[in-house]
N, C-alpha and C positions, 0 to 999 in steps of 0.2 A: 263477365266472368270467363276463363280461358276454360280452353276444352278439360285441361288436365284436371282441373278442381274440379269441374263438373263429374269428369272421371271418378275420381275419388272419394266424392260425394255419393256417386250413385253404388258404388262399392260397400262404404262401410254403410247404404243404410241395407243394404242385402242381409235378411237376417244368418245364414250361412256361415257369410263373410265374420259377423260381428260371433257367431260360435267360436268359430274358426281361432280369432284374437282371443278369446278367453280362454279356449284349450290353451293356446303357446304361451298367456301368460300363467298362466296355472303351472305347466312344465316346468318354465324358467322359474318361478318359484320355488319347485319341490327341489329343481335342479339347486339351489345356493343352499337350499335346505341339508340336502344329502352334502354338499361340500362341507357344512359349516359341520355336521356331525364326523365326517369324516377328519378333520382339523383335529376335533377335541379326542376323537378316536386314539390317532397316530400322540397325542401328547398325554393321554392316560395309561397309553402303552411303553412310551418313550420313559416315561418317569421312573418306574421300578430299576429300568434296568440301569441307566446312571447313576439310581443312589445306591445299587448294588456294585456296580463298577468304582464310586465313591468310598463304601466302607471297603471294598478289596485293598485298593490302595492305602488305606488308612491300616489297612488290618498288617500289611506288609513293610508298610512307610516309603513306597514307590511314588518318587516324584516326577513331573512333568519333566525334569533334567532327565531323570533315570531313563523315560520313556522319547527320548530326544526332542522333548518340545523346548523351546525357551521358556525362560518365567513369563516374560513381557512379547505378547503376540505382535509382532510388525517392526520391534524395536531394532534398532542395530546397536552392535557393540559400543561405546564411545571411546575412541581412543586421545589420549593425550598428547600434544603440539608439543614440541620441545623452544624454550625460550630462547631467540635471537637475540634481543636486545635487553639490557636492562643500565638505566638509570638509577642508582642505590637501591628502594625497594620496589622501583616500579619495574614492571619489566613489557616485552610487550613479543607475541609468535613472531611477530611478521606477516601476519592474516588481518585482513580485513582493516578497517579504517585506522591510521595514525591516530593514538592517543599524541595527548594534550604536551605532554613532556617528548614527542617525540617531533611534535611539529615545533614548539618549542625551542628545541636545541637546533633544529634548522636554522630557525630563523635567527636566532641568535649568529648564525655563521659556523655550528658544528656541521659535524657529516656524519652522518648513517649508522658508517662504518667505526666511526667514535665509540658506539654503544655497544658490537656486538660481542656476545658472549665468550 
């Protein structure tokens, strides 16, 4: 047995020592204690005043537009591609992978520039 476990052996059986560990777990105990009351604190407090901030807005018809929020949190605008190319009703931006009718008329021996709008 190395020195250090013998160490630590002779330590925790100190009764002291073994006080000592029950005090600081007792602490950290009260300690998550007092957090977890203080948690429920801050959200029995927090409630009235949202669903008073709630019916305000309801009572006025103040929307999140009004107040410059967007409807949709993170969202971006979508903007629409105007069509380059179209084949009767198929049409296709010019973004991202050739449709079927456009690899198509390649291969046939059209050009590109056949289709565009």
């Amino acid at each position: 047995m190395g020195s250090f476990s013998l160490l630590v052996r002779y330590a925790l059986s100190q009764p002291e020592n073994l006080l000592i560990m029950d005090e600081l777990e007792q602490i950290q105990q009260q300690i998550a204690e007092l957090q977890k009351k203080a948690e429920e604190l801050a959200i029995q407090k927090k409630q009235p005043v949202i669903d008073e901030i709630k019916a305000k807005l309801k009572a006025y018809g103040i929307t999140a537009k009004d107040l410059g929020f967007s409807e949709k949190v993170g969202s971006k605008p979508v903007s629409t591609v105007a069509i380059k190319y179209r084949q009767g009703e198929k049409t296709w931006t010019g973004r991202g992978r050739q449709p079927k009718f456009i690899v198509d008329h390649v291969k046939q021996g059209g050009k590109l520039e056949d289709l565009l709008v």
